[in-house]
N, C-alpha and C positions, 0 to 999 in steps of 0.2 A: 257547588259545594253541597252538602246535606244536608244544610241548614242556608238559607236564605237572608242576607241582612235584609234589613227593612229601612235602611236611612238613605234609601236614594234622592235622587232628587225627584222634583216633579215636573209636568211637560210647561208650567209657567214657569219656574225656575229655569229649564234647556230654554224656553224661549229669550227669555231674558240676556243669558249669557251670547245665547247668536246672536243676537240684538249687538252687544258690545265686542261684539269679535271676539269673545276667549272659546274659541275653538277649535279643533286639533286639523287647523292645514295650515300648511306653506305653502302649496301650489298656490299661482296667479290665479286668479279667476279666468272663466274659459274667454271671456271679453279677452281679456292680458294676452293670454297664447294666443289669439288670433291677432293682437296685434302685434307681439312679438315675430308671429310668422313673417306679418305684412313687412316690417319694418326690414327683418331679415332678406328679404326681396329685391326691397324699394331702395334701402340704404347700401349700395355698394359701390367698390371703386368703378366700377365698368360706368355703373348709372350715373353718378358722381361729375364722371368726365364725358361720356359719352351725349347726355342729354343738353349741359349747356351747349355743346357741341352742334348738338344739330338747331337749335333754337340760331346761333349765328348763323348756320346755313341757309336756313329759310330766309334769316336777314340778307346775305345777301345772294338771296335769289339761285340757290345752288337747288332746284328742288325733289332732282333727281335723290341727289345724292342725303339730303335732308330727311325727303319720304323715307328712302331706305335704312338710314340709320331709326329716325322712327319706329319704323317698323320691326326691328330687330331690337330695339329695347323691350318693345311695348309685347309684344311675342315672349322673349324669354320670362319676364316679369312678369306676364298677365298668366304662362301656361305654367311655370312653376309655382304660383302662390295658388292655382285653383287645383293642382295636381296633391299640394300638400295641408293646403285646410282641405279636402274631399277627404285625405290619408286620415289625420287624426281626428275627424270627425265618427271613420269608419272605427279606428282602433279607439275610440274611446266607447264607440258602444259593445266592440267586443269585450272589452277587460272589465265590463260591467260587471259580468258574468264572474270573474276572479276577485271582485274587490275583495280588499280586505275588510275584515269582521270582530268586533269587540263585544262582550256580552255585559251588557251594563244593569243596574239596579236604576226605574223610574216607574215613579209610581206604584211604587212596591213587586213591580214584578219585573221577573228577570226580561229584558227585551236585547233581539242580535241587531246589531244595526254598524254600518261603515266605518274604520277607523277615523278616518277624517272626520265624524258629527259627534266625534267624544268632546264633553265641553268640560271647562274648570268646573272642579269638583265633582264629576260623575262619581262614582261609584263601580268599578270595575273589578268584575269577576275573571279570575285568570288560573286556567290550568294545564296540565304537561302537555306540550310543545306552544303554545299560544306565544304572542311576541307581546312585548310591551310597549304598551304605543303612546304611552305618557309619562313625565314624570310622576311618582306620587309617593305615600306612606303607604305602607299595608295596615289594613286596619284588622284582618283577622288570616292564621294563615293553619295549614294544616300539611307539617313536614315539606314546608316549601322548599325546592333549591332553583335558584335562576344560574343561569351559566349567560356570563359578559364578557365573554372570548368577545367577540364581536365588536367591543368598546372597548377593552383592556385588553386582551391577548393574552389574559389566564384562563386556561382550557379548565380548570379548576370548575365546576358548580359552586356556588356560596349561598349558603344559610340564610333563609329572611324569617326575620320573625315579625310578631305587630310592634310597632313603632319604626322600625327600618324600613329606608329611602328604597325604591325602587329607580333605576332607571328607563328610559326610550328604549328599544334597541335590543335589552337583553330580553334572552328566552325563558320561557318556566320549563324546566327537566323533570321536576319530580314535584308531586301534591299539588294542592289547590289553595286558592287564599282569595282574598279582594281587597281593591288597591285602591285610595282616592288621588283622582289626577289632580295636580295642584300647577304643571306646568305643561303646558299643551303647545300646540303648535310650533313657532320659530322657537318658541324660550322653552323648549325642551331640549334634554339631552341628546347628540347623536339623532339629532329628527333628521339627518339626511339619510342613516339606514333605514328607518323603521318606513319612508316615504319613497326608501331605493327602485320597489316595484309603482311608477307612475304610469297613470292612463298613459299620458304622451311626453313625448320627451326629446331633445333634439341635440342626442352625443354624438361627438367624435369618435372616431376607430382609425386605427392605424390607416388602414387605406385612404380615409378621409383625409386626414392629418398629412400624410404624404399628397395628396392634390393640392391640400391648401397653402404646403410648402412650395409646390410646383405655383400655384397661382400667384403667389407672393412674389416669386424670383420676375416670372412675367411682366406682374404689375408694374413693378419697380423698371424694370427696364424701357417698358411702353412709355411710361410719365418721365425717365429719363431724357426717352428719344422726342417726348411731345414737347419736353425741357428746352432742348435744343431748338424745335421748330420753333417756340416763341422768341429765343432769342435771333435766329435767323431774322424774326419778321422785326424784332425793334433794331437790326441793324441792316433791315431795309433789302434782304437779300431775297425774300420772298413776301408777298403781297399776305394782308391779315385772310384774305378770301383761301389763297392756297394752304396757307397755316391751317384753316381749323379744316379745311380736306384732307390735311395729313394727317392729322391728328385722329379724326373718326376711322380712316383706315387705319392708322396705326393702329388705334384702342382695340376696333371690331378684331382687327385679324394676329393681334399677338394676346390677347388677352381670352384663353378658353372660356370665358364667362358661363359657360354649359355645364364645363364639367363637374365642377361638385354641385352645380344644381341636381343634372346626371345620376351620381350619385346619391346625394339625400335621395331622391323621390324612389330612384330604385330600391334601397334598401325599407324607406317608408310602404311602397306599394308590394314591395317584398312579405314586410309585415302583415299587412292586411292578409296577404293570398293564401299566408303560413296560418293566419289567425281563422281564416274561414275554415282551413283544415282540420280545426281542433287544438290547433298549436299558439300557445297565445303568446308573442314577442313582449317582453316587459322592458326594452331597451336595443334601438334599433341597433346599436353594434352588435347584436346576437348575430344578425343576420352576415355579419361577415365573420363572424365568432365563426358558424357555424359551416361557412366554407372552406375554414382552416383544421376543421379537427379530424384528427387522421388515431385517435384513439378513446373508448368510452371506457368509462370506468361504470359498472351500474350495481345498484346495492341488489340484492335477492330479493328478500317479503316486500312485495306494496308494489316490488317494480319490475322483475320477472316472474313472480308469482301475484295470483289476484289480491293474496292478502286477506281471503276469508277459509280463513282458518274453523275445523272442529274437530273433537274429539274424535280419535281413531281408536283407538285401542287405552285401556287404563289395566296395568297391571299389577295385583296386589303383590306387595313384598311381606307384610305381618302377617303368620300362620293366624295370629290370637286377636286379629281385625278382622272382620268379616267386612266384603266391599258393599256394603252397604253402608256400614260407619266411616269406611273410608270418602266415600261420597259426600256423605253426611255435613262429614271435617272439612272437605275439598271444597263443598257448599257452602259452609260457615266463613273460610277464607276469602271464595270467588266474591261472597256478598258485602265482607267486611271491609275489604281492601282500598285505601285508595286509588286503585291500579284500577278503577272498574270500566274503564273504556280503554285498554289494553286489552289489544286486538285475542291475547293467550289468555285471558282471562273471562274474555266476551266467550267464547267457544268452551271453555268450562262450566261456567254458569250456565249455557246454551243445553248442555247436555247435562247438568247433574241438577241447577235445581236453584231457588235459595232459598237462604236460613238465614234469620235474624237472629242476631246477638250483642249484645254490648261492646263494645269496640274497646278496649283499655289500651294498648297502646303499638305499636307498629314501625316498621320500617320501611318505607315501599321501593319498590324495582328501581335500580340502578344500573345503568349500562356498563359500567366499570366492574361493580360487587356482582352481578347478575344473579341476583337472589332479592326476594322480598317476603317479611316478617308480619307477621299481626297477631296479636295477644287478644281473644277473644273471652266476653263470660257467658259457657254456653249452659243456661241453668244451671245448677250449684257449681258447674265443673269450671275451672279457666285454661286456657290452652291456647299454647304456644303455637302456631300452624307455619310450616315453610313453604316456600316456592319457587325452584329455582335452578341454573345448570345443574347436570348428577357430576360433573366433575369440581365443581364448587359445593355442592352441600356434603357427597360422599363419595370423596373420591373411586374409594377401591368401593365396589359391590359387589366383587366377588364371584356367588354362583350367577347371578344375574347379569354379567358382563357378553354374556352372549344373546339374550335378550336386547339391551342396551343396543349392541351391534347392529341386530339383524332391523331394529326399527327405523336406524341410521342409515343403514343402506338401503332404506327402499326408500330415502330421502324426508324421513317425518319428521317433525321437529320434537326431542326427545326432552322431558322435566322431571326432577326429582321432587313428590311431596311427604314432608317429613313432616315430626309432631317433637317439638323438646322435652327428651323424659323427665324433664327436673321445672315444674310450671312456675317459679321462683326464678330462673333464668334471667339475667337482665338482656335488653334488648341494644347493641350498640351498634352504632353507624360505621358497615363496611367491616360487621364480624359475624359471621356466622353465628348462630346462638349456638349452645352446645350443652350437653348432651343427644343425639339427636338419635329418635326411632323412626328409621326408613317405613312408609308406608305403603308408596304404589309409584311406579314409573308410569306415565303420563303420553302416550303419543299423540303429537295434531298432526295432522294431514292441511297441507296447504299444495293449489293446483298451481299447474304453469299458467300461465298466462295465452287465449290456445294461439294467439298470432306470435308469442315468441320467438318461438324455430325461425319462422320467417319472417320476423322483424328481423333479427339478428343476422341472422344469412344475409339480404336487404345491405345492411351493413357492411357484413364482407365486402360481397362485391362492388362497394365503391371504394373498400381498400383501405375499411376502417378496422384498426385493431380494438377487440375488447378485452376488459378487464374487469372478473364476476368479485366482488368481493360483497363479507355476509360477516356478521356478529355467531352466526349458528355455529355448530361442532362440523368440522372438515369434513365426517364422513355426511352427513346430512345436506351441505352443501355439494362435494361433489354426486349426491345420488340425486339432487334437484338438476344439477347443469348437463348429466346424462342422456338423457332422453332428446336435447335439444339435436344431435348429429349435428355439431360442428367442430371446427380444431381444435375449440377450448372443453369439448366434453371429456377427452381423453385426458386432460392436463390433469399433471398431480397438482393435490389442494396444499395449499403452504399456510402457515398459521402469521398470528402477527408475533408471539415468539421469537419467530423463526426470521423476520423481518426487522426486528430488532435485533439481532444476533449479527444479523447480515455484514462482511466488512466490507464490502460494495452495495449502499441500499439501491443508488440507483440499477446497476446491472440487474440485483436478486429482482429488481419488479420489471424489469424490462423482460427478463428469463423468464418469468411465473404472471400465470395468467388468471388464477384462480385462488381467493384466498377467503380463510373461514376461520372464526374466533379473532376478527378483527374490531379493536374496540375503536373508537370515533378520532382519535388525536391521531391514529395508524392511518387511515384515511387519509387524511391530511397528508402524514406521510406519503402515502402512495402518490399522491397528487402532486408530491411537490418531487418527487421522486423521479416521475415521469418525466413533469416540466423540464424540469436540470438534465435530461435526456434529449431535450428539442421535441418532444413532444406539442403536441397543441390538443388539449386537453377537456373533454367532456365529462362532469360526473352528474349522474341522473340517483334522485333518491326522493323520499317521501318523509324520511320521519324527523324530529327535530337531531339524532343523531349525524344524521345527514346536512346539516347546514354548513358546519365548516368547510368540510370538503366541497359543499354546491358553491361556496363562496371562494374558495381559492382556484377551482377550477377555471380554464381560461373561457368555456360555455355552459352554465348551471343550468341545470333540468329537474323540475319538481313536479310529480306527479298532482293531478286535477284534484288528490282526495289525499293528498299528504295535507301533512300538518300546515297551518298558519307561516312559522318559521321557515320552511323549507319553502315556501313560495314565494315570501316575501324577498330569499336575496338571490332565486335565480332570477337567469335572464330568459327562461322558458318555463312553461307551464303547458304541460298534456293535458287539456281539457278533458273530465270526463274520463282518466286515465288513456286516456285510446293511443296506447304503446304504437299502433302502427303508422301515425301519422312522420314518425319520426326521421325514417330514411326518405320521404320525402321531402322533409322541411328543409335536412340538411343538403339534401339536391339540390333543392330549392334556391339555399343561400350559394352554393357556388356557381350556378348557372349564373344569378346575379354577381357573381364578382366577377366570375371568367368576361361574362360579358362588355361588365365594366370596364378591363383591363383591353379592352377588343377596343370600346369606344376610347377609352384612352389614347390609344397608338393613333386612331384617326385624327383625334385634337391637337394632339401636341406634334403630330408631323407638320402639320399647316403652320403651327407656332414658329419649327424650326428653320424652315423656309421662307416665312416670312421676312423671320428676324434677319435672315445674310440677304433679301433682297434689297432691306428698308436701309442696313446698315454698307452694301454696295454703294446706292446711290448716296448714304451719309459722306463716304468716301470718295465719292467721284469715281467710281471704278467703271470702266470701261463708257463714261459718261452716260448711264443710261437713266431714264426718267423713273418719277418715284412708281411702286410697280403696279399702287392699286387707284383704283377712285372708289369711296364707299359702298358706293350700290353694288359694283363688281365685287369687293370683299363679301358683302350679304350673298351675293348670287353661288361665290364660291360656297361659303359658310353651306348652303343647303342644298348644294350640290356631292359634294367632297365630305359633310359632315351630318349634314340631316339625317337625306332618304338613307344613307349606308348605317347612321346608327341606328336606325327607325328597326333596319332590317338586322342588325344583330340583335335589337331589346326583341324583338319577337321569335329569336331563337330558346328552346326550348328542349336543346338535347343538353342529357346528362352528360357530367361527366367521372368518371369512375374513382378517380384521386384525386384529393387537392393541391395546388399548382402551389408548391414552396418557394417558384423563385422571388427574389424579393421584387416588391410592386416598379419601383426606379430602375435596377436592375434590366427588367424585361420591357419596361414600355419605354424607360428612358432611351434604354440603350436602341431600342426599333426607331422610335421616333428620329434620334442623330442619326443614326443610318441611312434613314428614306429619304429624313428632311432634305440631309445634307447632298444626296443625289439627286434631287428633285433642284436643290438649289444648283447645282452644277448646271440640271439642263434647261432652265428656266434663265439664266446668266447667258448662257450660249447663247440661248435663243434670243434675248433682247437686243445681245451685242451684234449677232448679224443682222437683226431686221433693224436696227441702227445704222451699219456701218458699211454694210454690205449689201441688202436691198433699200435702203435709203426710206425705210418708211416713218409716217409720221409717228407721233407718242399715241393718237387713240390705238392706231393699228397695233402697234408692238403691244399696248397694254392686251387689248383684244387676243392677240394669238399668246399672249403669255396664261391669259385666262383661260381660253381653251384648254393648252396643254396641261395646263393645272388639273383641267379637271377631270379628262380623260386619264392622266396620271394617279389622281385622289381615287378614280374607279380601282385602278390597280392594286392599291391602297386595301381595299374593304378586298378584293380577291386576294391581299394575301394574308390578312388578317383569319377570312375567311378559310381559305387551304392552307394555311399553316398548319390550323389545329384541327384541319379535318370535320369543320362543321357545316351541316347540314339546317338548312334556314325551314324549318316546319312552323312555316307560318299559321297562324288559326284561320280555318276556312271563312270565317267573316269577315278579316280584314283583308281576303285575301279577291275580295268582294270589290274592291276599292279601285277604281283601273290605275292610280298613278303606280300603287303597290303592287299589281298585277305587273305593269309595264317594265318597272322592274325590274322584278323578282325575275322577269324570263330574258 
């Protein structure tokens, strides 16, 4: 603000308040998530059942089969919980870098310091795009509007003055003010948006959610069938020794206990690898987000272009102004404005200058009105100054219409500055002042971005559509997406107009690829437009008009130097802006799902065969013994499921599209397929070495194991040649002889 309060608090007052906890987190302390991880590990059904399990084994003297259940608890549990506190150890000191930032009043001077250390009663400075990260009052404001879409769902901006509530959650659009926090942390409003970007975090995503439904049907079956074996043994039909031998194979080998560890760790160490690129994950579903999006929607300034803007050209319209006065006035406004860190404004000032004057009273820049007002007293004179599109302050201009053109089509960003003839004018919200004398058209010059072309191509070819949309004048925008030589450069520019108009919105945005004079609620439309298409949907943007859309979108991307707002509800963050990290990230994330969907089919085939060998012998069916003893279930497990996942997680080719079929769909439907032929010849096989070479249960168990697992090879070869993948292992692990042995 241009005036500073002075009633902050001081650093023994902040200390005081951490002392009693009124400070603005809800996160657990990082003690809590580590133990939360641990717990998550430690406490499951597999471990549950599995561990008293082997504890009776060693009782009585089983100690083969004991070791090896041991050991395949103590394995899964020991490598997933050091795999995912390593993960969020690593991603919490990346997102350092991102935290979020408050600018508060202590000890009389303004200090920036992390949302979460705001304490009751600070004192907090807040201006256009910055988010609100407590409740409070405003205690001074200047043409504040906050917009609480976000909390309410009225796209509306709303008027705060001093004495009105602010909430958590919502954005500042327009002016500046300062707020005292009065409710912080849990007892804040909507504190689950304003804390939505967390260092670490441990979501669900569809593909997850479908494992855990897979694993659940499992569990439930396994505990069924272990159901049974206890009551076999209390009616004396099998010995308490053989019961809990069944029981451990049963657990070990129907129970994928991998695979959403699998999962997590991939999508965690996903995070990390995308975070070291400059790309920083605010929420590990991105990463499967970001395998499924087959369409970008991306805004122009900040994120196709760099966003540093400056004067090109200023051309006088008043014969009886000399540009010198014109400057002068342009000067008086860039200086008076509350707009003064608007990015068109910075590039004004940059080239003309400033001038102090008395401020009397103003209207500032609205994305809606797209014009801003200030009534200045410049020495005896007062005056009116405007700023703003030339088809909102004057529409028709006449002889100068071909000027207008020609600046638009070399793609510059075109402003009308006017002066109100009549200095008595009053100033109203969302009216043009009027009488108005045109003064000078305004061109800025903003660059592309120079890796665009080839970010965006990048894109193409892995089969992603885009979609340019910009607040600018259509002809401005398509002279920016020109130069890029791709299939959306030639596309005609459609307005949002014309999107409204539209009596099929979704077709008119599937059909149009490029659109310009689109205001923030249109976005949203586009997005949801798409969605209702089958889309899977990316919107990348920087400024706070861009947060709706980053938040409806199904993958949000906020540039490294966008607003507060716009990072806080994606789920990606360009570090640094570095646009080009981005057609890798998004490779990135569907290597990791394709892959996933690879180790899938290997888990759940073993599941399925399992389950008709364990429920054969439930049956008596062709009298054959039960099929596993524990240690031989572990031997398969890392035979049939290990070395062959080891060797898909270290594939690392792209793939050019994302795989739409659905996750059950293609792994279910492989898994019943293989299982159930594997179970075919694994039945065969027991019943003749049964009944026809007369051999004993180790033997038959023995050559059922074998064929398992030369079968389970088959398994990873066609997982493997189905999709045409190429195992490019990293030359150091390739260091390794079991993974050398192999791999050939």
């Amino acid at each position: 603000m241009s005036t500073v309060p002075a009633a902050g608090l001081t650093s023994a007052e902040v200390a005081e308040r951490v002392l009693r906890g009124e400070i603005n987190r809800t996160r657990s302390s990082a003690l809590r998530d580590y133990a939360t991880i641990a717990y998550r590990h430690l406490v499951t059904v597999f471990n549950l059942v599995v561990v008293p399990t082997a504890l009776m084994l060693f009782h009585f003297g089983e100690w083969r089969a004991a070791i090896s259940v041991t050991g395949t608890v103590l394995a899964n549990t020991l490598i997933g919980l050091y795999q995912e506190v390593r993960a969020k150890f690593q991603l919490d000191s990346l997102a350092i870098l991102t935290a979020r930032k408050a600018r508060v009043i202590r000890d009389g001077t303004v200090q920036e310091i992390n949302a979460d250390e705001v304490v009751l009663g600070d004192l907090i400075l807040l201006r256009a795009g910055d988010t609100v990260v407590a409740d409070g009052v405003v205690t001074d404001a200047q043409y504040l509007e906050v917009d609480e879409a976000l909390l309410t769902g009225e796209s509306d901006p709303v008027r705060r003055k001093p004495g009105e509530r602010l909430l958590s959650g919502s954005i500042c659009v327009t002016g500046e003010a300062s707020y005292r926090a009065e409710k912080v942390g849990a007892k804040a409003f909507a504190q689950s948006v304003t804390t939505d970007a967390r260092r670490y975090s441990y979501t669900t995503s569809p593909l997850t959610r479908a494992l855990n439904r897979i694993i659940t049907w499992l569990s439930v079956t396994a505990l069924v069938l272990c159901g049974v074996y206890a009551l076999l043994e209390v009616l004396h039909v099998i010995t308490a020794q053989r019961m809990f031998l069944m029981i451990a194979a049963t657990v070990i080998s129907m129970i994928p206990q991998g695979l959403v560890l699998t999962a997590t760790i991939s999508f965690t160490i996903g995070a990390v690898v995308i975070g070291r690129r400059g790309a920083l994950v605010q929420r590990l579903n991105a990463v499967e987000a970001m395998a499924a999006v087959d369409v970008i929607c991306t805004d122009k300034t900040g994120t196709l272009t760099t966003n540093q803007l400056r004067l090109s050209e200023l051309r006088t319209l008043d014969a009886q102004v000399n540009e010198a006065d014109v400057r002068h006035r342009l000067a008086l406004l860039a200086t008076a404005t509350i707009d003064r860190d608007n990015k068109n404004v910075v590039a004004i000032r940059t080239a003309v200058g400033v001038e102090l004057a008395e401020v009397v009273d103003q209207l500032p820049f609205n994305a809606r009105t797209r014009f801003s007002a200030v009534r200045v007293r410049d020495g005896g004179t007062e005056r009116v100054l405007v700023l703003g599109a030339p088809e909102v302050i004057a529409p028709d201009l006449g002889p100068w219409a071909d000027d207008l053109a020609r600046m638009r089509s070399a793609g510059l960003r075109v402003l009308l500055f006017a002066e109100v003839c009549d200095e008595l004018a009053a100033l109203e919200p969302g009216r043009v002042p009027a009488p108005l004398c045109t003064l000078a058209i305004l061109a800025l010059a903003d660059e592309l971005r120079p890796d665009a072309a080839d970010v965006l191509k990048a894109l193409y070819d892995q089969g992603i559509a885009l979609k340019a949309i910009s607040g600018d004048n259509p002809q401005t925008v398509g002279a920016t997406i020109s130069p890029l030589n791709l299939p959306i450069s030639h596309e005609p520019v459609v307005t949002g107009k014309e999107l409204e108009s539209a009596a099929d919105p979704v077709e008119f945005v599937r059909t149009h690829c490029v659109f310009g004079r689109v205001e923030p609620v249109q976005k949203v439309a586009i997005v949801d437009a798409l969605q209702k298409g089958g889309a899977n949907v990316a919107m990348i943007g920087d400024g706070v008009n861009d947060v709706l859309p980053i938040k409806k979108a199904d993958l949000g991307i906020a540039m490294g130097e966008g607003s507060a707002a716009a990072k806080s509800v994606s789920s990606l963050v360009l570090q640094n802006n570095n646009f080009a990290v981005l057609p890798e990230a998004i490779a990135e994330g569907r290597t990791i799902v394709r892959n996933l969907r690879r180790a899938a089919k290997l888990f759940l085939t073993k599941n399925v065969y399992s389950f008709v060998y364990i429920l054969a012998y439930a049956v008596g069916l062709f009298d054959i013994p039960f099929p596993y003893l524990p240690q031989q279930v572990s031997l398969l497990n890392w035979m049939v499921i290990g070395v062959p996942a080891l060797l898909i997680a270290l594939s690392r080719e792209r793939s050019r599209a994302p795989d739409k079929t659905p996750f059950l769909e293609e792994v279910g439907g492989f898994a019943l397929r293989t299982g159930l032929l594997f179970a075919l010849a694994g039945l065969t096989l027991l019943a003749l070495s049964k009944h026809v070479w007369h051999d004993d249960e180790k033997t038959q168990r023995t050559m059922l194991l074998t064929m398992l697992i030369f079968l389970g090879m088959t398994v990873l070869w066609r997982v493997i040649g189905g999709d045409g993948m190429q195992l490019n292992v990293d030359h150091k692990l390739r260091r390794l002889s079991l993974i050398r042995l192999v791999a050939q």
